[in-house]
VEXDREN-191806 format. One line per 8 residues: their letters; for each residue x, y, z of C-alpha. Coordinates in steps of 0.001 Angstrom, whole numbers. Each point is the difference from the previous one (the first is absolute). Example, Ala and Ser with C-alpha at 12.3 -4.5 7.8 and 13.67 -1.06 7.14 Angstrom:
BEGIN
AS> 12300,-4500,7800  1370,3440,-660
% end
This chain:
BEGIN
XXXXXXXX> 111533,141049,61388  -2976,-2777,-88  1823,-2027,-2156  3438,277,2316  -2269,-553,3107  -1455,-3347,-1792  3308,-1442,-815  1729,483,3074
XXXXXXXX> -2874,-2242,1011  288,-2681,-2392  3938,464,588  -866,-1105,4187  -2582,-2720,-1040  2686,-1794,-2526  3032,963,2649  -1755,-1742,3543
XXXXXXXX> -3207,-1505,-1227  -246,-2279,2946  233,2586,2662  -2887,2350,-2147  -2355,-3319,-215  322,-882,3748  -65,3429,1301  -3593,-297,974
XXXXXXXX> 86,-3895,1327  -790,-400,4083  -414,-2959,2118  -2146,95,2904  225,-3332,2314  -2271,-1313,2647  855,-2746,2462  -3445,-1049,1848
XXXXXXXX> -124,-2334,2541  3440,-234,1778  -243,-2137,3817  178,1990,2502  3253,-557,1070  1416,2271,-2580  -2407,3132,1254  2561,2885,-14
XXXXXXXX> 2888,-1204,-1396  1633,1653,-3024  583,-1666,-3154  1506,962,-3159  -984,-712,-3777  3730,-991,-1824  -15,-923,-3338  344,1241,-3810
XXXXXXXX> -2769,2775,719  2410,1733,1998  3637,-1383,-815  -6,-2593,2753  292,2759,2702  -753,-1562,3190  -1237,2691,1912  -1272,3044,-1917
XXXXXXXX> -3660,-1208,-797  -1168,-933,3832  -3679,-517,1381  -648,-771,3397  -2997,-2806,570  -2712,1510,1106  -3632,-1217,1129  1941,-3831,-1679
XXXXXXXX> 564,2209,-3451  2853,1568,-2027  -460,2577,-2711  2972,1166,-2236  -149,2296,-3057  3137,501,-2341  -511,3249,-2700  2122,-69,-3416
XXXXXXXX> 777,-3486,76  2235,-1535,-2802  -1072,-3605,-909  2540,-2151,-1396  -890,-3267,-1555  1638,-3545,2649  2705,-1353,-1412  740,-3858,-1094
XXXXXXXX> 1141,-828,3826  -3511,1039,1446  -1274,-3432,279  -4060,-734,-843  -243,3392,-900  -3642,1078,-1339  -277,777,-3952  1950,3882,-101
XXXXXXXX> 676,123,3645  1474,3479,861  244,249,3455  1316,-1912,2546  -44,760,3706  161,-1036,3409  -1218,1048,3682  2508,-342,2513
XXXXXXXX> 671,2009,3678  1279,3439,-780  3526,507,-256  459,-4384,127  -72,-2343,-3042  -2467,-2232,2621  -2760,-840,-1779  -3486,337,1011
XXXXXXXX> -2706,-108,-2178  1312,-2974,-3279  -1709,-658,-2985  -998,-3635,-470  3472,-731,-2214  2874,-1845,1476  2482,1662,-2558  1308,3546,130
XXXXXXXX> 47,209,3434  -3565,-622,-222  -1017,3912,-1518  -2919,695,-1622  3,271,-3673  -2522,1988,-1565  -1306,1462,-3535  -899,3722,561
XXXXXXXX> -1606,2388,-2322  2020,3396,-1278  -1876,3249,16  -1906,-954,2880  -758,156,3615  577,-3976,1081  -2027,-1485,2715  1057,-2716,1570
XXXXXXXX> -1857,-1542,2570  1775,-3080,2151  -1843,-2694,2547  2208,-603,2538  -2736,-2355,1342  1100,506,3799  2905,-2678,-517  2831,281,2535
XXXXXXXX> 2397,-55,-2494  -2312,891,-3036  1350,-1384,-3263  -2568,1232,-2634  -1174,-1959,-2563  436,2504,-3359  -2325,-1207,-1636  -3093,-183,2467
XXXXXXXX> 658,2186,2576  1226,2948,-1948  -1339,2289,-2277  783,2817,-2220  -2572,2270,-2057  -2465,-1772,1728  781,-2827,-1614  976,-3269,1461
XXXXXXXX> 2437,-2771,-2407  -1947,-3062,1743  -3971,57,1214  80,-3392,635  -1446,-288,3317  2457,-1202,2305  -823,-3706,1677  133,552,3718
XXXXXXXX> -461,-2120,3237  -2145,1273,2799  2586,-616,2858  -2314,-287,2692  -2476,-2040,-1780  2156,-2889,-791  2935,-1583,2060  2410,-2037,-390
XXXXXXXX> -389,-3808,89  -1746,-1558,2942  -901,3681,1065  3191,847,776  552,3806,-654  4006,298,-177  2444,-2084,-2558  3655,194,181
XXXXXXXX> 2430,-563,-3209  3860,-359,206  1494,39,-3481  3723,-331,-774  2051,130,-2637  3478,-1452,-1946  -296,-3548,1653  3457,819,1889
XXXXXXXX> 1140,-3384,2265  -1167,2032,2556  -3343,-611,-873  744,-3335,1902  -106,1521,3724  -2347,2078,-800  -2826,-3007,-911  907,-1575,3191
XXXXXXXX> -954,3393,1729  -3317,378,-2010  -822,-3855,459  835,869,3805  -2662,2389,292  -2883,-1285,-2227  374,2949,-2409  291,-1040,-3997
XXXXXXXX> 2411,2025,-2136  -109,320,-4059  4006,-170,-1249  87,1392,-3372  2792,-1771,-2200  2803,1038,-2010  372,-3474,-2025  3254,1364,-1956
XXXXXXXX> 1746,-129,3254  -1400,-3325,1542  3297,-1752,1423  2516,3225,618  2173,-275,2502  -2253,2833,1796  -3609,-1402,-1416  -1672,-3551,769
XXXXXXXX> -168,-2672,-2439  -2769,-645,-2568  -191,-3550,1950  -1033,1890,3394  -2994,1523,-1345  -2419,-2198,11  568,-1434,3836  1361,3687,1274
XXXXXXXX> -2691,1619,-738  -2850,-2615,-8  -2338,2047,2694  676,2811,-1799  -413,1861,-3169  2330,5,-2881  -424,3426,-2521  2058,945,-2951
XXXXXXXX> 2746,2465,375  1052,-410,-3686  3281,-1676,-970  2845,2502,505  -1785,2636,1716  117,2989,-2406  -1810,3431,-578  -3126,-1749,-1830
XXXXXXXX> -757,3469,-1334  3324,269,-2275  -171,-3986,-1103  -924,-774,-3793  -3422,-1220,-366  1673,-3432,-387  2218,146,2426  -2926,1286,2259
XXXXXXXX> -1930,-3243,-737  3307,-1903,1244  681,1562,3060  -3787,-546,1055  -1553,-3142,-1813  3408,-1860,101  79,30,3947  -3738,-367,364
XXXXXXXX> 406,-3436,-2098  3285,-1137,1931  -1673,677,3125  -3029,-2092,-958  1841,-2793,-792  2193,80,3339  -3272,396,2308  -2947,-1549,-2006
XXXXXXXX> -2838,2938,239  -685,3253,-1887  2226,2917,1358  -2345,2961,-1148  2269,3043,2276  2501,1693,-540  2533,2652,1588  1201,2335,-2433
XXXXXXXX> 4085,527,267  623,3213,1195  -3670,480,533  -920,1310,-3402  -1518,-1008,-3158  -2002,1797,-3478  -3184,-876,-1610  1978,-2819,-2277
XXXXXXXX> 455,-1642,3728  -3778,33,1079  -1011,-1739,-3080  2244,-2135,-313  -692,-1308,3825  -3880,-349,-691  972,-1837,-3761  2043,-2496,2607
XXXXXXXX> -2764,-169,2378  1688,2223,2891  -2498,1619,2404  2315,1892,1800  3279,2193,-102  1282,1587,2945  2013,3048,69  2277,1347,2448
XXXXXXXX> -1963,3448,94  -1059,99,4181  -3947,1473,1017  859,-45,3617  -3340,-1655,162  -2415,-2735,-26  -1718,738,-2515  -1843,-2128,-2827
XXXXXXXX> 539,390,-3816  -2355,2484,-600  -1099,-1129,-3514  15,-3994,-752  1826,-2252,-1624  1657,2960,-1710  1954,1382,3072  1375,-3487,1107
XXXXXXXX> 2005,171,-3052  1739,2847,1427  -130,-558,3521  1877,2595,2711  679,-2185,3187  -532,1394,3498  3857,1219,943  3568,-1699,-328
XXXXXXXX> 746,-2418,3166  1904,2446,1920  -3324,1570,534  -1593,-3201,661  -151,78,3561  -1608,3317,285  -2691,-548,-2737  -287,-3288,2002
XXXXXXXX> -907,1373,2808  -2483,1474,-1259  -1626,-2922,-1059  -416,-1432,2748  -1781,2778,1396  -2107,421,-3228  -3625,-344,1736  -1955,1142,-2823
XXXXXXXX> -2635,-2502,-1906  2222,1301,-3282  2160,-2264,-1740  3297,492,550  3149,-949,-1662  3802,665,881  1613,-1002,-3133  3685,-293,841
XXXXXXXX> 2741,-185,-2332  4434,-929,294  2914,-1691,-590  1124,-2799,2380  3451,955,-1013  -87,3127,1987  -492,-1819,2838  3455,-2156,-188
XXXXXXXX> 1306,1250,2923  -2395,432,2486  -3601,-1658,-76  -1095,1384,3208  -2725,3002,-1327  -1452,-2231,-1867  -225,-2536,1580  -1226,2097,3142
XXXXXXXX> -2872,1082,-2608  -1131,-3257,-759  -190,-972,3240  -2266,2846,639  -1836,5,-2883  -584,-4346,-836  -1904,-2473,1802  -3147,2223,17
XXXXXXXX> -3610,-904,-31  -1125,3325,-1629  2555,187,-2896  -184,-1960,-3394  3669,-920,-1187  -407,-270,-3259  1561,-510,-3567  238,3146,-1839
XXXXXXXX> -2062,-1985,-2707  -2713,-1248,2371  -267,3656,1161  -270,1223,-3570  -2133,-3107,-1224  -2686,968,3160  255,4062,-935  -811,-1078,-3215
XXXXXXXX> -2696,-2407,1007  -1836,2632,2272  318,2673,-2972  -1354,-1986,-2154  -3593,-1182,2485  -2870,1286,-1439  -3022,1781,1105  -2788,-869,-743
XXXXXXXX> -3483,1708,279  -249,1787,3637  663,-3087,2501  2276,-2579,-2055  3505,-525,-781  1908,-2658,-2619  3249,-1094,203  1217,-949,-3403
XXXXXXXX> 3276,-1629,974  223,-3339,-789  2368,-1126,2740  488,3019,2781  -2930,702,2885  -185,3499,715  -1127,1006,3760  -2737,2427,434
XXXXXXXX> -1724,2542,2939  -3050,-317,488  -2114,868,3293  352,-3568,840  3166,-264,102  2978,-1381,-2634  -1397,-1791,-2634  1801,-2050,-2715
XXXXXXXX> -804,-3,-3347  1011,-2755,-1675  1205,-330,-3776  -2611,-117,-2450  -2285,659,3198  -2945,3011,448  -463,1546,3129  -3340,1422,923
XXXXXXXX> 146,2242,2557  -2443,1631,2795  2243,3016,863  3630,867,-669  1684,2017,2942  -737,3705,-702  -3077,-1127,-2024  -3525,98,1610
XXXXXXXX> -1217,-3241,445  -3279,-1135,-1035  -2177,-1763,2730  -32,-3834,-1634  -240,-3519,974  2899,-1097,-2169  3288,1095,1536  2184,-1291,-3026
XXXXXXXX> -318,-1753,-3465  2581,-1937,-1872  -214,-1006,-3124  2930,-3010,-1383  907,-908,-2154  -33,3379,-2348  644,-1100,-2943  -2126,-3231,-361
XXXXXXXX> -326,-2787,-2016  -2226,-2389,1483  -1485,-31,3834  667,3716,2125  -572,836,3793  -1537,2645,1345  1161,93,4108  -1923,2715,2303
XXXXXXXX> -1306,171,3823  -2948,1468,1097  49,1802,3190  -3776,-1223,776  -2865,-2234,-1735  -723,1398,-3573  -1470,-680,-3355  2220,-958,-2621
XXXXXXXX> -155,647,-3358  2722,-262,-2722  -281,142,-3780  2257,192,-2840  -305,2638,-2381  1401,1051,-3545  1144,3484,-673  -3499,937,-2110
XXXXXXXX> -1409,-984,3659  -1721,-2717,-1127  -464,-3204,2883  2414,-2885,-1080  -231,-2025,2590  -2444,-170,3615  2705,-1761,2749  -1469,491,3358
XXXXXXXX> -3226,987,1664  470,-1322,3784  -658,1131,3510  3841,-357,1429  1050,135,3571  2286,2543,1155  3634,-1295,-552  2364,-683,-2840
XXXXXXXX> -1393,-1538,-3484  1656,-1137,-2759  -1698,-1103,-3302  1267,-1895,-2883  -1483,-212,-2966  740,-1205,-3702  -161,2798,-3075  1767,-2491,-2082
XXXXXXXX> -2900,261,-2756  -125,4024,-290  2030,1292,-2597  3389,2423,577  -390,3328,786  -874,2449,3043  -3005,-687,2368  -1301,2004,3158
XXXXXXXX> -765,-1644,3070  -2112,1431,1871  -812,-1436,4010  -2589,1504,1461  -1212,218,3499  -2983,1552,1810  1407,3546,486  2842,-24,-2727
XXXXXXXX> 1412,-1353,-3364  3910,-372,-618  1368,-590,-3745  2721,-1226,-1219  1598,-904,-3439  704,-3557,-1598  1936,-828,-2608  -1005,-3689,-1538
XX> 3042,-627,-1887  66,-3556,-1910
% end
């Protein structure tokens, strides 16, 4: 009877082995996080955990959370058409409003209807853990905001902006973008409209279809656009995902050198056709020397990429422009010290007919003190400017860029800091401020090769010291020992005979010392 009971086993294990092996596998998901404008709404979990049923695994957000658990779950292994799928993904999923296909909660791929793509373990209870970080629209980055086992795919730490300690330029707080695509002749009326207002556009560029009967010609570009930005669009406008890796490299380097050669600067954006692109894409864009790709994948916010330059490379605009004027409005009322930025995106070709919306929204929205109209590249070449300032000690910051000025907070208003340039600081807004004579240091230029500056004001009489020092602490040089007058100083001096490498300077009054960092670079 033993040996009848034991075979009948084997018999099962050899006749459904995958159903005996998964038996015990669960998945248990957490969404933290969520804004508060989804409190109480239901959503559903749809994907290969639960045979794309739309409705059947339901959680209602609660306290900005979702919870879901799914017993006896079969994993089966993504297929070829799952797009950047991790090494022996299994399970692919989505979060949408129950009973809908809507989406509401996307993973941070533009493919596959951007789902989630994971690599769960069999035998297991799976924990999943996902950041929705509070986003309006949140669009999770997989590989930093999510975990599973406890384990995250990417601890990089993720290169943020303080919003409300940096603005944009000349301390304006809200930018505007208007990006359009497939160079359509209609392009034509709407320039005059954007040159009408004051606001800049970016026109991304088919150049396959330069001179069609419905497109402008390749000899427009360079006058029709010349207050504008020009971005790639490839050549023929394809999925990028399903192109060869050679034909990849045409559709994207091809147009980004005819472009070139028809307006005379780097074009370093692009809009993706379609609004989607793999990992082959992003690579290939930062080999060319792209800094940024936008999608067509809406927030429904301002928001700023949230880790830089990596996000600009898969950018999600603000909302299409049939929801410009609302999102527009709102911009104008913006009245926080937060920077802002409606990042609008279209075709001028749906706007044959009738111009009057949109041109009714840039009425409203140009010819405004408070708003930066920018260049999707300027706007990306700032982000990327103020993500990349560095701290440095407790009261200094360095901006590295060698040709963008970043703007910064401080308790004495907007200050610029220009390329190259260190900032030494008193108090940053939100940051107590230390009682000193010096309300501001600047030190340019940063790098240096031969004579620097060093430009401060006192608020009242003081005692000025300053000294350079190397990194063993060790005094290089003695510069200044002076009684100064309240006011704004400036000293110049010449460090053309110290050798390369990284010096502290140090200016001292009588009730405080601010440092900053020099690089003497011959």
């Amino acid at each position: 009877m033993k040996r009848k009971i034991n075979t009948l086993i084997l018999f099962l294990i050899v006749l459904c082995p995958f159903s005996l092996i998964n038996a015990e596998t669960s998945v248990k998901i957490r969404i933290v996080n969520l804004p508060t404008g989804f409190e109480g709404q239901s959503i559903a979990l749809t994907g290969s955990l639960n045979n794309w049923n739309n409705s059947s695994n339901a959680a209602t957000v609660t306290n900005n959370e979702l919870n879901y658990y799914l017993d006896d779950v079969e994993l089966t292994p993504l297929t070829d058409d799952w797009i950047d799928r991790p090494e022996n993904a299994n399970a692919g999923f989505r979060f949408v409003k129950s009973g809908t296909w809507e989406s509401m909660i996307r993973a941070y791929f533009q493919t596959n209807d951007c789902n989630f793509r994971l690599t769960l373990t069999s035998d297991i209870e799976n924990d999943i853990v996902i950041d929705a970080l509070g986003e309006d629209m949140p669009i999770v980055d997989q590989e930093k905001d999510l975990t599973i086992n406890g384990v995250k795919a990417d601890n990089t730490p993720k290169n943020t902006i303080d919003i409300s300690k940096f603005s944009f330029p000349n301390g304006k707080w809200k930018a505007l973008i208007m990006s359009y695509d497939d160079n359509g002749y209609q392009d034509r009326d709407l320039v005059k409209i954007f040159n009408k207002y004051n606001i800049v556009g970016s026109f991304n560029i088919n150049t396959g279809f330069l001179g069609n009967s419905d497109k402008i010609t390749a000899d427009e570009v360079k006058t029709l656009y010349a207050d504008h930005e020009v971005a790639i669009h490839t050549v023929s406008h394809p999925y990028l995902e399903k192109e060869s890796d050679d034909d990849l490299y045409h559709q994207i380097a091809d147009c980004q050198k005819t472009l070139e050669e028809l307006v005379g600067y780097s074009v370093i954006g692009i809009a993706y056709p379609f609004g989607t692109y793999d990992e082959r894409t992003l690579k290939l864009l930062e080999d060319l020397g792209v800094i940024y790709g936008r999608t067509t994948v809406n927030t429904f916010s301002f928001q700023i990429a949230k880790d830089l330059p990596h996000d600009l490379l898969r950018w999600n605009p603000t909302c299409h422009d049939s929801s410009a004027d609302y999102f527009g409005g709102k911009l104008i009322d913006w009245d926080k010290e937060e920077m802002a930025l409606l990042h609008i995106w279209g075709h001028s070709w749906e706007h044959t007919d009738n111009w009057t919306s949109l041109e009714n929204f840039c009425k409203k929205i140009g010819n405004r003190d408070d708003i930066w109209y920018a260049q999707a590249k300027d706007v990306a070449a700032y982000l990327i400017a103020v993500g990349n300032v560095e701290e440095f000690g407790t009261d200094s910051l360095y901006n590295p860029s060698e040709e963008t000025s970043v703007w910064l907070k401080t308790d004495d208003g907007i200050k610029e800091i220009k390329p190259g340039q260190t900032y030494i600081y008193s108090g940053i807004n939100g940051i107590k401020k230390n009682k000193s004579e010096i309300s501001e240091i600047s030190l340019y230029p940063n790098p240096v090769d031969t004579d620097f500056s060093a430009a401060y004001c006192l608020k009242q009489p003081s005692q000025v010291r300053i000294s350079l020092y190397d990194l063993s602490g060790k005094t290089v040089l003695n510069i200044l020992n002076n009684k100064q007058d309240a006011g704004q100083h400036t000293l110049t001096y010449d460090i053309s005979d110290l050798q390369e490498g990284k010096y502290l300077l140090v200016v001292n009054s009588d009730k405080n010392n601010r440092t900053g960092r020099m690089l003497i670079k011959k």
